[in-house]
N, C-alpha and C positions, 0 to 999 in steps of 0.2 A: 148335944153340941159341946165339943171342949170347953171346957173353963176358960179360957184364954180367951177364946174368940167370945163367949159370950160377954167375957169381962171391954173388950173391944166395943162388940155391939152398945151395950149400955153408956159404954162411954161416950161415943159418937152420937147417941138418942139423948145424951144430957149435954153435950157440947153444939147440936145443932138449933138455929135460930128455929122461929114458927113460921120462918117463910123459906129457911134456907135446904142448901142441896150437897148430898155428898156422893161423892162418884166412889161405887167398893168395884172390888174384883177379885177374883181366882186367884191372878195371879198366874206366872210363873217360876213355880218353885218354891214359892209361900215358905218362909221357917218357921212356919205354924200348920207346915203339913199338907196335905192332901184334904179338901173340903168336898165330901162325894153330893149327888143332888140332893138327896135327902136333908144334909145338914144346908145348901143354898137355901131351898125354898125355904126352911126354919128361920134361916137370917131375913131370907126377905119379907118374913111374914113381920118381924118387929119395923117395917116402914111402909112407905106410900110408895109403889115403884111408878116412878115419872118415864124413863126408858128402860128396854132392854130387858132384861132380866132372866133370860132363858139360860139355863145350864151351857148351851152350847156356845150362848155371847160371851158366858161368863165375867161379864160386869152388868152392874144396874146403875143408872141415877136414882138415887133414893129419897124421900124426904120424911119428915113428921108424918104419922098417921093423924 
């Protein structure tokens, strides 16, 4: 995973409550690039996916694992 997004990831995993929800996405056009499946499911492995989360929806609602 880029450094970027992972520095991202960890941020949002120490900014969110133990009840709360944060909506990620793809994106279009991201200027942190192209995110291929392999690095989504890596991101979605660091939460609890409450919706969604297929490569092809390319968003999840996410929470605290």
């Amino acid at each position: 995973m880029a450094d970027d997004r992972q520095l991202s990831v960890s941020e949002m995993k120490r900014i969110l409550k133990e009840k709360g929800k944060a909506f990620i996405s793809l994106g279009a056009g991201s200027p942190f690039g192209f995110v291929d499946q392999r690095e989504w499911e890596k991101i979605l492995e660091e939460f609890k996916v409450e919706q969604g989360g297929s490569y092809k929806e390319k968003c999840a609602l996410v929470s605290l694992k």
